[in-house]
Structures are given as structure tokens and as C-alpha cells.
Backbone as a printed PyTorch tensor [residue, N CA C, xyz], in Angstrom:
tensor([[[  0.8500,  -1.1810,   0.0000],
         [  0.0000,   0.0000,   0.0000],
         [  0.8960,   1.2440,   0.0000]],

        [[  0.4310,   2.1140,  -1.1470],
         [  1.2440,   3.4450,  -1.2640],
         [  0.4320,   4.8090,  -0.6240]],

        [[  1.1240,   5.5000,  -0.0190],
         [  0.6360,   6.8700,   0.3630],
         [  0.0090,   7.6400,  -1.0460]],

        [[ -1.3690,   7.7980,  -1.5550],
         [ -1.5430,   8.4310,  -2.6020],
         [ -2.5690,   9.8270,  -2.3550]],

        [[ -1.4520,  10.7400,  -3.2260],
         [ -2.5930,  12.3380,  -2.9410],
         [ -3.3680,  11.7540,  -4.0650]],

        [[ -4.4440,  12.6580,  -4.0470],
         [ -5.6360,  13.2880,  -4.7240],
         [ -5.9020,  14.3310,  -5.2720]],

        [[ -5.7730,  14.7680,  -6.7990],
         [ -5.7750,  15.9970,  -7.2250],
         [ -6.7620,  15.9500,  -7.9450]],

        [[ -7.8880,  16.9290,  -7.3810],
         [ -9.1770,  16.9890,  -8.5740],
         [ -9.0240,  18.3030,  -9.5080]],

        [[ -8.9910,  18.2160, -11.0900],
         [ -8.6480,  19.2430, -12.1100],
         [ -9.8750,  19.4370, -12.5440]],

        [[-10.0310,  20.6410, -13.1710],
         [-10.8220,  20.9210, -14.4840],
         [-10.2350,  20.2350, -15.7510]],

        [[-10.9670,  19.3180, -16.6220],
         [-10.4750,  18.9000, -17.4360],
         [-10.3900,  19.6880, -18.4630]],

        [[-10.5300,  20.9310, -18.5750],
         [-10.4690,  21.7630, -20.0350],
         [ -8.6570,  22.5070, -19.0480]],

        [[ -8.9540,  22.8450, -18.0050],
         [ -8.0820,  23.9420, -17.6990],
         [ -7.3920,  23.4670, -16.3140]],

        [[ -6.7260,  22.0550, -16.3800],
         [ -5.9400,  22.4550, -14.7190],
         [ -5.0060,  22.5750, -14.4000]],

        [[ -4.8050,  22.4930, -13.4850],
         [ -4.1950,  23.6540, -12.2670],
         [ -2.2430,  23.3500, -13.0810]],

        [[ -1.8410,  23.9330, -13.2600],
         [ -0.3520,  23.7210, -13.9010],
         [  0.4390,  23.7450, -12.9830]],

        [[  0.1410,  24.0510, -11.3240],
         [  0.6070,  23.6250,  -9.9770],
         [  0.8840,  21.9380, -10.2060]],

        [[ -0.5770,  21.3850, -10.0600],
         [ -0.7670,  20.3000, -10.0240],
         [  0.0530,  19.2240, -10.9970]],

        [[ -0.1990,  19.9510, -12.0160],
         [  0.6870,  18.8580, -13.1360],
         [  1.9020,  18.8970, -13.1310]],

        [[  2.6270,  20.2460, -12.8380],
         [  4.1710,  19.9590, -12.3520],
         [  4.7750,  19.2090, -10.9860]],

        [[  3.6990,  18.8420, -10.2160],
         [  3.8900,  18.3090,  -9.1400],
         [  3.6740,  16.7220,  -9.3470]],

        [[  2.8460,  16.2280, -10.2710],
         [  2.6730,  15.1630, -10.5720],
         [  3.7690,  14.8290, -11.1830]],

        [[  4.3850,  15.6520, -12.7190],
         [  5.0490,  14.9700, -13.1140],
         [  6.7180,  14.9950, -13.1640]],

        [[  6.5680,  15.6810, -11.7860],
         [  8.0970,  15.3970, -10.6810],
         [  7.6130,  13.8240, -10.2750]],

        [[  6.9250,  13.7090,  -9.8290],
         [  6.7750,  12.4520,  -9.2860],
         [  7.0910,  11.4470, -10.5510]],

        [[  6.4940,  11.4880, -11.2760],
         [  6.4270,  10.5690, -12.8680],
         [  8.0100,  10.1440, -12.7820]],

        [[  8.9880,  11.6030, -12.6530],
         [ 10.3840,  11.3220, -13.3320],
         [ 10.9080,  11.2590, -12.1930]],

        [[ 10.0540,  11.2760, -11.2840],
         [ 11.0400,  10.0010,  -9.3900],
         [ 10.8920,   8.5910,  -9.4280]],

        [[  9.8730,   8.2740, -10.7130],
         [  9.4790,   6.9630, -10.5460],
         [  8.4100,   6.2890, -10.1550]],

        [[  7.6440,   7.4770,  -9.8730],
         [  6.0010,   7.0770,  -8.9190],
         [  5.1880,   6.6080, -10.5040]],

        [[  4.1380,   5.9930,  -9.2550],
         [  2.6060,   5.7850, -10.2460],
         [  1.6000,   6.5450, -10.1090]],

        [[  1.2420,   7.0130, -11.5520],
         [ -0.1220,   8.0460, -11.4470],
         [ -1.5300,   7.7860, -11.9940]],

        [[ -2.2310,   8.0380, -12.0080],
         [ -3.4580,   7.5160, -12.4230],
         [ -4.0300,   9.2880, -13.2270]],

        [[ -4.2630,   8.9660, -14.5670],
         [ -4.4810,  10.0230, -15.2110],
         [ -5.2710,   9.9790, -16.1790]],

        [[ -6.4290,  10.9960, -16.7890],
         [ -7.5650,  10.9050, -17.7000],
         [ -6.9050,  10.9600, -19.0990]],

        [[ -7.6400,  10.0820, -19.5070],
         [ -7.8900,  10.2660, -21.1920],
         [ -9.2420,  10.6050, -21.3560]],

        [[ -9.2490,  10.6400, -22.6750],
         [-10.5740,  10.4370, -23.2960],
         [-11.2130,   9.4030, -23.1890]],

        [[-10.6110,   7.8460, -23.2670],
         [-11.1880,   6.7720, -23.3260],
         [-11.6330,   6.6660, -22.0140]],

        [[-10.7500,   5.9360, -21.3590],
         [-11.0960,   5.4840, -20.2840],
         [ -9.1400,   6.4080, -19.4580]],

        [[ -9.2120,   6.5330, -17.8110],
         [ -8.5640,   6.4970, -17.0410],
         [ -7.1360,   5.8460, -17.4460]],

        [[ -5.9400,   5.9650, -17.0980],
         [ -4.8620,   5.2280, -17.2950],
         [ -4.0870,   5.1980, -15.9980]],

        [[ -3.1710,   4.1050, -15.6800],
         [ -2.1600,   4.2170, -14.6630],
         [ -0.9460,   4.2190, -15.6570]],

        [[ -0.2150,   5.4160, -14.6420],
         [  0.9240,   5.5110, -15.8760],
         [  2.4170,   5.7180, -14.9320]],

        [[  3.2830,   5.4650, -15.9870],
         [  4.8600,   5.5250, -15.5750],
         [  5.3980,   5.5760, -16.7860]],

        [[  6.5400,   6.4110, -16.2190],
         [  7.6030,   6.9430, -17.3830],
         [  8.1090,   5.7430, -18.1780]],

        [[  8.1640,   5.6920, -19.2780],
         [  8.4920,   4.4990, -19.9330],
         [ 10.2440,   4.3140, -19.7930]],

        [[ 11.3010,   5.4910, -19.0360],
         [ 12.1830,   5.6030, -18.4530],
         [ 12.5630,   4.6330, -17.5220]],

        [[ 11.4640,   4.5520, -16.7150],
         [ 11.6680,   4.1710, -15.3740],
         [ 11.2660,   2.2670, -15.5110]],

        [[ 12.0740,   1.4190, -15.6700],
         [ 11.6600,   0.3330, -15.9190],
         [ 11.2190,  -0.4430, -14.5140]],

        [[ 11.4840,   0.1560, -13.3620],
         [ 10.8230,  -0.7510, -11.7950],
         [  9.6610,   0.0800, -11.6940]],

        [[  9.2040,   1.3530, -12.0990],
         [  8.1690,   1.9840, -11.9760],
         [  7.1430,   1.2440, -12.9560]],

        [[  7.5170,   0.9980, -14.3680],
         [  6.3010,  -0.1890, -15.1580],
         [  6.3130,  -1.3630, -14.3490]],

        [[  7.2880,  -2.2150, -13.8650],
         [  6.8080,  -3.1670, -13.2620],
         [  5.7640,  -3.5620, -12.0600]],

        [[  6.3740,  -1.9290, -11.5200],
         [  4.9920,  -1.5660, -10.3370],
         [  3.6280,  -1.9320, -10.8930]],

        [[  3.3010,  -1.0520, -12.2570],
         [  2.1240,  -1.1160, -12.4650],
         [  1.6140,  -2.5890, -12.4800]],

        [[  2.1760,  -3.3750, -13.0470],
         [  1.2750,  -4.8280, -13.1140],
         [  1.5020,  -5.2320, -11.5080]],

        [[  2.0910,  -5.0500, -10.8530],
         [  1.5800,  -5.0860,  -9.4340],
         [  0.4510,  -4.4400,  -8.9770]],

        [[  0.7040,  -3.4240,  -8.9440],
         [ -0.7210,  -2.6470,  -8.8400],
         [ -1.4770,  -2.7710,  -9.6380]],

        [[ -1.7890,  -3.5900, -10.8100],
         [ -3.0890,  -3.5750, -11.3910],
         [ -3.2340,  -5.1960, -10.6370]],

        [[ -2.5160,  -6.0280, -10.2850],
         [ -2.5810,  -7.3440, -10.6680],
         [ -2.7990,  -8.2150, -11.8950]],

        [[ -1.4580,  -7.7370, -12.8760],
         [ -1.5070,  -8.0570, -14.3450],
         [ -0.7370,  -8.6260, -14.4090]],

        [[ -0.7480,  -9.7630, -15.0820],
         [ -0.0960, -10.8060, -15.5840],
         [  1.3850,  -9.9420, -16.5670]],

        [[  2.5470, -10.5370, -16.3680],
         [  3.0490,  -9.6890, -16.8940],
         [  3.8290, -10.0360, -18.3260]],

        [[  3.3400, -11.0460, -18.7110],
         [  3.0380, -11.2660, -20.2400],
         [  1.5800, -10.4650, -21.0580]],

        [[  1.3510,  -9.5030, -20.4690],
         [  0.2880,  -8.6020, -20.8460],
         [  0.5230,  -7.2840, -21.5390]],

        [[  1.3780,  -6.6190, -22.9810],
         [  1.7070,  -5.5630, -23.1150],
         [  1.0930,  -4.8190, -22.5930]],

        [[  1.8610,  -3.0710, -22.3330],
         [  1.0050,  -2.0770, -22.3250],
         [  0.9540,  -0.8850, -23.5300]],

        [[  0.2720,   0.0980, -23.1810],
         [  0.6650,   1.2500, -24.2400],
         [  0.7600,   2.1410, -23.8630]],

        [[  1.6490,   2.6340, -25.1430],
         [  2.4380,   3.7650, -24.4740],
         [  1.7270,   5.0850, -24.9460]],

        [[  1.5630,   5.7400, -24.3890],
         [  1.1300,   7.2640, -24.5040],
         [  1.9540,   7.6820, -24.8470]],

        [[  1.6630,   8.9640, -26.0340],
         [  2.9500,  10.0770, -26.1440],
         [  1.8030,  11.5090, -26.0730]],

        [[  2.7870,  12.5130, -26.5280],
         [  1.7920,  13.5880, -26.5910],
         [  2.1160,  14.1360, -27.8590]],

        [[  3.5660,  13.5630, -28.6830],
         [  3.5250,  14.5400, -30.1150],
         [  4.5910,  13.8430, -30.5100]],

        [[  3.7810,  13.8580, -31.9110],
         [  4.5520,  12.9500, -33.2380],
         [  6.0080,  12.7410, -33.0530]],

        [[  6.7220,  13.5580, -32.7920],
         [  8.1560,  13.2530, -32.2230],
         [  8.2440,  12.2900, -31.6050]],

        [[  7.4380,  11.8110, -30.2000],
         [  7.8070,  11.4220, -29.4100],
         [  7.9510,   9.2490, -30.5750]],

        [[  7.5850,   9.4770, -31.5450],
         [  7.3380,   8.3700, -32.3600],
         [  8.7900,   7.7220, -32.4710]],

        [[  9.4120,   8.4120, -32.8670],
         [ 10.6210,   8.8640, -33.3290],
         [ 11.8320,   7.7390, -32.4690]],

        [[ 11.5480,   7.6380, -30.9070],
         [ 12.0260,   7.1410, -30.2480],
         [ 11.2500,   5.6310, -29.4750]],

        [[ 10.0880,   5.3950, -29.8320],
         [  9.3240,   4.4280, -29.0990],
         [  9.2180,   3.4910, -30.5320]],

        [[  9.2170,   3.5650, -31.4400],
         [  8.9410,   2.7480, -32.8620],
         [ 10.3070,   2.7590, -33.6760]],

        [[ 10.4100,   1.9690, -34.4660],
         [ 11.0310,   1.8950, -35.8050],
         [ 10.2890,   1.4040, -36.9140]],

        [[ 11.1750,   1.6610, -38.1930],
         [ 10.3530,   1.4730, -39.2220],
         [  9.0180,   1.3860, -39.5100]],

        [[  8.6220,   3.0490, -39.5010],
         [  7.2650,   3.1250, -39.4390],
         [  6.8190,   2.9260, -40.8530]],

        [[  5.9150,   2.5740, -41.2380],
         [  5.2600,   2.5930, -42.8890],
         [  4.6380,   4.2730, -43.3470]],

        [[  4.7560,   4.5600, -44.6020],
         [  3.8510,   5.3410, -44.8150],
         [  2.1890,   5.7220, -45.0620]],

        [[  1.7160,   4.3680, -44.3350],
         [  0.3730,   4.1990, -44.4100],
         [ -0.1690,   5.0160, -42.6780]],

        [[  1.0680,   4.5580, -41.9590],
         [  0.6790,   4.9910, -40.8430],
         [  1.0850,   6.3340, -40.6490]],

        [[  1.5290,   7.6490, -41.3410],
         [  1.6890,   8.6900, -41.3050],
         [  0.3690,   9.3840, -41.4610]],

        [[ -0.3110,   8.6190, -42.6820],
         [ -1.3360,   9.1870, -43.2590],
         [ -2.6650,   9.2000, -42.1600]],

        [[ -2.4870,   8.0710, -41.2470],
         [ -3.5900,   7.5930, -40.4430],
         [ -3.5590,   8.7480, -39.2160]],

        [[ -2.2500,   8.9070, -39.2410],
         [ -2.0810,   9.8290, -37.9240],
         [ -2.5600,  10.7630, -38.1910]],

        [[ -2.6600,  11.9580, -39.1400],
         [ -2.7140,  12.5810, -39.8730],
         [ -4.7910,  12.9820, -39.9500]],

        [[ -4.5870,  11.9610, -39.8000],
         [ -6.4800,  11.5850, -39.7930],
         [ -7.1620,  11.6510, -38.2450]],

        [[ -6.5670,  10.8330, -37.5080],
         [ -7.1520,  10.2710, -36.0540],
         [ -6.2650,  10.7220, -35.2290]],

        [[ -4.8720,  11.2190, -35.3460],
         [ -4.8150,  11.7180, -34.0550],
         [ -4.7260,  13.1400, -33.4830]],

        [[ -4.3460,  13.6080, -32.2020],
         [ -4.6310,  13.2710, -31.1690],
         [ -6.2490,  12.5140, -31.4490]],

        [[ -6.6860,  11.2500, -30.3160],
         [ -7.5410,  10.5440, -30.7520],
         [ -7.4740,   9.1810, -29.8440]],

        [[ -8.4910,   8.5190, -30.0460],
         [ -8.7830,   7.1580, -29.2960],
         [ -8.5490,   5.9440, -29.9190]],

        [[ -7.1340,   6.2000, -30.9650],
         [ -6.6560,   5.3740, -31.8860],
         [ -5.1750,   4.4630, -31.2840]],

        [[ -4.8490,   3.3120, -31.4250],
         [ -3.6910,   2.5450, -31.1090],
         [ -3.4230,   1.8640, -32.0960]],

        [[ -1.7840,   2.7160, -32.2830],
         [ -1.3420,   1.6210, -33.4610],
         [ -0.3330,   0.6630, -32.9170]],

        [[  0.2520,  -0.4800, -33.3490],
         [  1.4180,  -1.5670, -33.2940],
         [  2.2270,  -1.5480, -34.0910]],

        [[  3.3010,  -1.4820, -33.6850],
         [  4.3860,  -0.7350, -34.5230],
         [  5.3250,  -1.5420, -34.4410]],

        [[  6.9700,  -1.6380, -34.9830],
         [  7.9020,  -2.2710, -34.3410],
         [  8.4720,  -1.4580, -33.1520]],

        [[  8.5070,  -2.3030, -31.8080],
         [  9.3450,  -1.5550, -30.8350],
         [ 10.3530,  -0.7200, -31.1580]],

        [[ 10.4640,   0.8270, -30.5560],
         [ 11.9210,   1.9760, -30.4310],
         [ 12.3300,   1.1550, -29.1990]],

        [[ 14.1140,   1.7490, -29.7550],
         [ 14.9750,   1.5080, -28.3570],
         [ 14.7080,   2.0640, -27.1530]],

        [[ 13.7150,   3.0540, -27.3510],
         [ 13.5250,   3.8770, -25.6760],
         [ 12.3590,   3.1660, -25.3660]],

        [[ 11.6600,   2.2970, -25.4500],
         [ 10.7690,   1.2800, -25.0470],
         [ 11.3100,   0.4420, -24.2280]],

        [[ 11.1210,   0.0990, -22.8620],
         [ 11.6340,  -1.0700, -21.8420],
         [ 10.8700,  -2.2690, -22.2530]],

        [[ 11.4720,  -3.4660, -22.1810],
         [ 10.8930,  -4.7930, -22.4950],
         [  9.8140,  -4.6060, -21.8480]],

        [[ 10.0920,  -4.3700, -20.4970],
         [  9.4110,  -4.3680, -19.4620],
         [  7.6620,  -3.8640, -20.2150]],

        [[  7.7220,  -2.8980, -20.8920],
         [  6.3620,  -2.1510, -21.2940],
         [  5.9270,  -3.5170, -22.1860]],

        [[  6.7230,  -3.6420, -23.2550],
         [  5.7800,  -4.8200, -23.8960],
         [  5.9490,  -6.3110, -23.9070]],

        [[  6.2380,  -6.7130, -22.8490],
         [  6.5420,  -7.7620, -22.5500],
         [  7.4370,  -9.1250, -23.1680]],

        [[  8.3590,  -8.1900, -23.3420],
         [  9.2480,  -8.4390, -23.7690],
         [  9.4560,  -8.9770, -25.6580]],

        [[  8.2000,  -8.6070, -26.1410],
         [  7.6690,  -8.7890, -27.5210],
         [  8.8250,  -7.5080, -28.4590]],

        [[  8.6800,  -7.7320, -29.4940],
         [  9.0210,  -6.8290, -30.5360],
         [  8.4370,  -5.5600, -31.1020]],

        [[  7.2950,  -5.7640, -30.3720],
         [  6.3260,  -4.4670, -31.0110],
         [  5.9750,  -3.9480, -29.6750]],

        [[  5.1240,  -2.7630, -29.9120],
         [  4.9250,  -1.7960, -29.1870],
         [  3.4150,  -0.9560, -29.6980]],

        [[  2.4860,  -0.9250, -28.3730],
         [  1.4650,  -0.1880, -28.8390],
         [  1.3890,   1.0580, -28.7180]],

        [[  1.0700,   2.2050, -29.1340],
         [  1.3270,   3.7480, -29.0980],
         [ -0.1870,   4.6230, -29.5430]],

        [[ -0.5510,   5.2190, -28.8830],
         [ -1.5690,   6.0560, -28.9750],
         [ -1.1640,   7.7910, -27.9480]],

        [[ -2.0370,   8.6870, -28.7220],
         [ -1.9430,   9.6000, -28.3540],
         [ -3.1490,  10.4080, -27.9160]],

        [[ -3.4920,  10.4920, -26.6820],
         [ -4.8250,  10.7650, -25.4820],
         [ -4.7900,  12.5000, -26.4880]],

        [[ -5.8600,  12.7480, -26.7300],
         [ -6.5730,  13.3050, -27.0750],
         [ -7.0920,  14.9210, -25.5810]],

        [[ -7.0990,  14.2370, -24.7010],
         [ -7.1180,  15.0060, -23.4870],
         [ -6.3280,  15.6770, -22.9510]],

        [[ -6.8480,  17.2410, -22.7210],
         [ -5.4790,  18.1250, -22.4210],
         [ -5.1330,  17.9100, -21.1140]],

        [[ -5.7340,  17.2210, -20.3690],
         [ -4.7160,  16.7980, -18.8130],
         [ -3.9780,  15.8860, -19.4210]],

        [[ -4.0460,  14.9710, -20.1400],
         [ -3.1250,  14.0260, -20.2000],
         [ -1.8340,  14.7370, -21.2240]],

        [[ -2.3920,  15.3820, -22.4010],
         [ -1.6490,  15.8780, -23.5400],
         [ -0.4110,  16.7930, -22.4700]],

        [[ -0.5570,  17.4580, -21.7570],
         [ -0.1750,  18.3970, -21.5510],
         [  0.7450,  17.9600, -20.2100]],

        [[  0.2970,  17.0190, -19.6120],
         [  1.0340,  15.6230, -18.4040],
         [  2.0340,  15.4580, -19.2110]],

        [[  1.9150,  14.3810, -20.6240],
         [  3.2840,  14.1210, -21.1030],
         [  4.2120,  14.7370, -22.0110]],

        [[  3.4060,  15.9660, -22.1870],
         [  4.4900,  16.9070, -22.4590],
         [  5.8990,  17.0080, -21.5660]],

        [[  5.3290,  17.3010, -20.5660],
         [  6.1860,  17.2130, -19.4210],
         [  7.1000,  15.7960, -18.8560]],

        [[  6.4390,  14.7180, -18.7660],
         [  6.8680,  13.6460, -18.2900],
         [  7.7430,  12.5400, -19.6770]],

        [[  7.5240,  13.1680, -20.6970],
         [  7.6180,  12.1720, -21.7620],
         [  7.0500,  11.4160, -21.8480]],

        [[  6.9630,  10.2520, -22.8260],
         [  6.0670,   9.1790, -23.3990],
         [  5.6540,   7.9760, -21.4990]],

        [[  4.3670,   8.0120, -21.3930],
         [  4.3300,   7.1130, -20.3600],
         [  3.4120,   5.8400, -20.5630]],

        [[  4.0170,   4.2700, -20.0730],
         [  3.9240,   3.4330, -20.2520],
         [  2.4300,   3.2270, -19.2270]],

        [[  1.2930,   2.8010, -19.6020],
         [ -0.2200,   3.1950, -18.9160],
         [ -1.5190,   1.7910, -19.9470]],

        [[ -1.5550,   0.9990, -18.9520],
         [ -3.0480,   0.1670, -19.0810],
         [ -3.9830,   1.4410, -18.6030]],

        [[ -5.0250,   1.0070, -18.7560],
         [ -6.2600,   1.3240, -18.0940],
         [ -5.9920,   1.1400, -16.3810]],

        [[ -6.3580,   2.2660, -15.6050],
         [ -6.7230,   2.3320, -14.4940],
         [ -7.2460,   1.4180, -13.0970]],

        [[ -7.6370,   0.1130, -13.3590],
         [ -7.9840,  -0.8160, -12.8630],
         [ -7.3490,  -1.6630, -11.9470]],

        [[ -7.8780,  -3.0400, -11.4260],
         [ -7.6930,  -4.0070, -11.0260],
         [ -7.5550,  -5.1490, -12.2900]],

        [[ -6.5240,  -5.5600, -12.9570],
         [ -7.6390,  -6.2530, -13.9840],
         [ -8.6200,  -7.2900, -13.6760]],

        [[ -8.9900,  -7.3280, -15.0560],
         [-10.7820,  -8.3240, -14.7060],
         [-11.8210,  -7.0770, -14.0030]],

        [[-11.2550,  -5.8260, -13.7770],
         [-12.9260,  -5.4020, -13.4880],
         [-12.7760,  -4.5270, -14.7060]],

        [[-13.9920,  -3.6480, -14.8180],
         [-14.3170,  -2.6130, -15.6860],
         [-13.2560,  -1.7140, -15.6550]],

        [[-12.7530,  -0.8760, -17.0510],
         [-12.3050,  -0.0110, -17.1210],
         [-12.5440,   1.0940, -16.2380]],

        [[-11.9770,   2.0240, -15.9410],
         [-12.5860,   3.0600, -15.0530],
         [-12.6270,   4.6890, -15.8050]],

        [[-14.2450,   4.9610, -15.5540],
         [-14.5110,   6.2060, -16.6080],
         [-14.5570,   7.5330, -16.0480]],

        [[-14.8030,   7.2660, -14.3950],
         [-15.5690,   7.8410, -13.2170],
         [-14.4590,   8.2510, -12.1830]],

        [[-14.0840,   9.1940, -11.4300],
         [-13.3570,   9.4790, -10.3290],
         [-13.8940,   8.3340,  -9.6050]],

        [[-15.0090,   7.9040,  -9.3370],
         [-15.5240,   7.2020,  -8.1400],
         [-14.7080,   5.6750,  -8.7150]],

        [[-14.4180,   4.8070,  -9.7390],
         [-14.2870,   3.8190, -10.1830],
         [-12.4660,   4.1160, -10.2190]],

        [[-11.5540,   5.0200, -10.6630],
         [-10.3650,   4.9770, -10.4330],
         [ -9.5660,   4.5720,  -8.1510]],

        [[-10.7130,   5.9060,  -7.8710],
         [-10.4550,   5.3770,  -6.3280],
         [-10.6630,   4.3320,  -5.6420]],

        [[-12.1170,   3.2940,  -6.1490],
         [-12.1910,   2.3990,  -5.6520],
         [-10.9630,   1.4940,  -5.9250]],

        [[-10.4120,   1.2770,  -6.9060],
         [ -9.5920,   0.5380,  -7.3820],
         [ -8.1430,   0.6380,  -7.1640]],

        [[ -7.5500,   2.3270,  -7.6780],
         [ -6.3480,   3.1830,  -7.2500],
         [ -5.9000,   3.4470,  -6.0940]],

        [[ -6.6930,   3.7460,  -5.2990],
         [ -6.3440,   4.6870,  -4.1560],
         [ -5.5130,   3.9410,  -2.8430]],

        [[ -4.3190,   3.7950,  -3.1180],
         [ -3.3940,   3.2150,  -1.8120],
         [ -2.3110,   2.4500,  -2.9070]],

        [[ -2.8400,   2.1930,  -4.1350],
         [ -1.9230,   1.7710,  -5.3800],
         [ -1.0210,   2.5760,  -5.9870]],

        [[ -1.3600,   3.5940,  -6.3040],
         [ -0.6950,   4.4660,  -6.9750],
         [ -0.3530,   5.5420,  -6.3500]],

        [[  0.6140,   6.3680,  -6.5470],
         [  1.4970,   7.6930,  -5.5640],
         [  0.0490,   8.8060,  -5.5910]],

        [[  0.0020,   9.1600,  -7.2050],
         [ -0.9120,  10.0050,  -7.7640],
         [ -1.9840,   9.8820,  -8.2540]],

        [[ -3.1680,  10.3320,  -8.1610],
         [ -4.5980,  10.5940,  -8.9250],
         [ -4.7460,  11.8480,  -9.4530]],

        [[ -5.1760,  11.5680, -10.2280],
         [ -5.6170,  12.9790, -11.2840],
         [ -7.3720,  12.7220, -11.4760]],

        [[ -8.1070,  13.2620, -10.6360],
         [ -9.4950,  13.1730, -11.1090],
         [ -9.9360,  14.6510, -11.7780]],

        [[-10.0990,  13.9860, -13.0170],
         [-10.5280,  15.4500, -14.0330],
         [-12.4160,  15.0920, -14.3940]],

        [[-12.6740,  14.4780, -13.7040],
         [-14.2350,  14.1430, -13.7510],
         [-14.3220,  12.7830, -14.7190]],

        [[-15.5420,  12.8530, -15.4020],
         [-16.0630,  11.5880, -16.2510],
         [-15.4370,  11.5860, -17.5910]],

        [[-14.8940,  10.1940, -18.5610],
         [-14.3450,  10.6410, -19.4480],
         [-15.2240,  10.7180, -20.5630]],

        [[-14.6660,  11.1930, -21.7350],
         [-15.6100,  11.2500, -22.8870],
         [-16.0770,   9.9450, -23.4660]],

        [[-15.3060,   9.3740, -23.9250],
         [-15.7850,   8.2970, -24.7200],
         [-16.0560,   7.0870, -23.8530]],

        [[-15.4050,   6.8610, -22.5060],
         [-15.9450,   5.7380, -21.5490],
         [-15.8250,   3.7540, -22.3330]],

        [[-14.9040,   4.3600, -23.2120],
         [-14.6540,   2.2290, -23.8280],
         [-13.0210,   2.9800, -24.5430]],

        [[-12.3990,   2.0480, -24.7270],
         [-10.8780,   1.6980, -24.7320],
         [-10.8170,   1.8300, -26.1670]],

        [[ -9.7860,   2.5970, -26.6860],
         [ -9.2130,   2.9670, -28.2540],
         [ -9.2200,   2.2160, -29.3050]],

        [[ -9.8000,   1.8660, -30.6200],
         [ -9.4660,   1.0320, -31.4430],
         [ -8.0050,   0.6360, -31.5430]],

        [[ -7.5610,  -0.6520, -31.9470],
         [ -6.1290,  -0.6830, -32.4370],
         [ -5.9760,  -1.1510, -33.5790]],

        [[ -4.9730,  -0.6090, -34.1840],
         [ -4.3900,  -1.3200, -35.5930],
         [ -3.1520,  -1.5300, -35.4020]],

        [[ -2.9180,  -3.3470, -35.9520],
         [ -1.0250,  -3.3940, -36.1670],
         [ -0.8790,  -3.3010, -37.3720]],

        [[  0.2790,  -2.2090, -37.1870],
         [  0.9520,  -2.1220, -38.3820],
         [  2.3300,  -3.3500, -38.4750]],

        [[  2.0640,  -4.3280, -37.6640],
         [  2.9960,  -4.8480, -37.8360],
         [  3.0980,  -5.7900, -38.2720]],

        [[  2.2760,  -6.2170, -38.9590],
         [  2.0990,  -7.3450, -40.1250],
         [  1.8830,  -6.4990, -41.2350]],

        [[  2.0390,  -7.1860, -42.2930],
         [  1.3260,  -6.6860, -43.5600],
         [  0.2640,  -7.9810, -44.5110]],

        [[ -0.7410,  -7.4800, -44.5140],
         [ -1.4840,  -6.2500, -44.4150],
         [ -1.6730,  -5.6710, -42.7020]],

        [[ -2.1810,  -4.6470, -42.2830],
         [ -2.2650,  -4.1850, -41.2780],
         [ -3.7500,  -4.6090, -40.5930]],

        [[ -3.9800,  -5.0260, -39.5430],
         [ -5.2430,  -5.0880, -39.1600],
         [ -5.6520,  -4.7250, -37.7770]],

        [[ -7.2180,  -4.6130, -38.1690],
         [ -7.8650,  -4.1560, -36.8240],
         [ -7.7460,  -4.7590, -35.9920]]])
């Protein structure tokens, strides 16, 4: 059990106190629990490779279970993937920022640890300016969904705490999320590419 604050934001506008305080913590190594659009995420610096391992502790995840990685801007691609296709420029181009996940071949700044020790790597970019504007700051962070696994995603402040709260260092409750179900994915890592 971890000592965890509680920071409730405006999700259009918060507190830039708050988010620099969180994401000191991010680059100490802590776990945070932070909004998307989809659903909630628990997240860690994809830096910090005992901080991802936390998370499947704290979710109770099997840890042959990839995760994905959040970024906040096309750059951050650059270093989490290789050999991207030009099909997937065009897609980005379309859907993101967005509730889109692509599969890519793993970048060297990816810890095994995030995708379990596989070759590829999932990458999406949260659409939400608490989160957009979190990993600006923190860099690309390695983040399942918010949970226990096996229960429901969490959409709700009330559903991250039941689950989070003594797990993770940090909470970020920015209220209810928009879309409330988990991002389409496409791998690009076959060819053809599929849903």
C-alpha cells in the first residue's frame, strides 16, 4: 500500500501547480493515475523500468500482458517505434490526437518491461489536455487502463479510487471521461495491417 494524494482538475483547464507536481513524481518513478478520453490510465515513465513493473503489481496483471504507451507529439514516435510505414503517417494525420492505437515495431527507448518483452509496441496519443499536456512534461508514459484487472475499465473518479487509491502515488481526477470504452487498435505490424 502506497501513500496516494488526490488531485481533482478541471479537465479543459488544470491547475499547472498540479501537473508539475505530478510529473516530478512521474520522473522520481512514482505511479499516477491520469484521464484520457477513453477510459482512465495508470501511468509511468516508460524511463523508469521498476516503476512499469509496479504497475502490473498494482493492477494485478499478468506480466506477459503488453502495455501502451502514450505520447503527446509525433516526435515522441521517433524514439518508441522503428520502421514506421507510410500508411501509418497518413492515419495519424487523420485520427490523431484521438482514441486510436497503433502496433508498430518496438523503439529503443521502449523497456521490455512495457511490452513484454515482444518486438512491437502499442502507441496512442490521449486526445485530453490533462493528459496531452502531463506528457508533455513527463515524456512518453507506459499506462493500461486504471484498474484491477478483470474489473471494468474506469470512466468515473468514483471507479479509479475504488480501485487506485493506496496503489498508486498520484490521482488525477478530471471528472467523467468522454468516450468511456478503450481505443481502437491497428497493427501495423504485419502486412497487411489489421484491426
Amino acid at each position: 500500500m502506497v501513500l496516494t494524494k488526490l488531485f481533482r482538475v478541471d479537465a479543459l483547464q488544470p491547475d499547472p501547480g498540479v501537473l508539475d507536481e505530478v510529473c516530478r513524481d512521474v520522473l522520481d518513478g512514482k505511479l499516477i493515475v491520469f484521464p484520457t478520453e477513453t477510459v482512465y490510465g495508470l501511468g509511468a515513465s516508460i524511463y523508469r523500468p521498476e516503476a512499469i513493473r509496479r504497475i502490473f503489481i498494482a493492477k494485478n496483471r499478468p506480466m506477459d500482458n503488453p502495455l501502451i504507451i502514450h505520447i503527446s507529439r509525433v516526435e515522441h514516435l521517433y524514439e518508441t517505434a522503428i520502421d514506421i510505414p507510410d500508411s501509418v503517417w497518413r492515419l495519424i494525420e487523420l485520427a490523431w490526437p484521438g482514441p486510436l492505437t497503433l502496433v508498430l515495431k518496438r523503439g529503443r527507448a521502449v523497456p521490455p518491461e512495457a511490452t513484454a518483452g515482444l518486438p512491437t509496441v502499442a502507441i496512442r496519443m490521449p486526445a485530453h489536455p490533462v493528459a496531452q499536456r502531463l506528457i508533455d512534461c513527463t515524456g512518453p508514459l507506459a499506462a493500461p487502463s486504471a484498474n484491477i484487472s478483470g474489473r471494468p475499465s474506469p470512466t468515473t473518479g468514483h471507479h479509479i479510487l475504488t480501485d487506485m487509491f493506496g496503489r498508486a502515488n498520484d490521482i488525477i481526477d478530471a471528472g467523467d471521461t468522454i468516450f468511456g470504452v478503450e481505443s481502437t487498435i491497428v497493427d501495423f505490424s504485419t502486412e497487411p495491417p489489421k484491426l
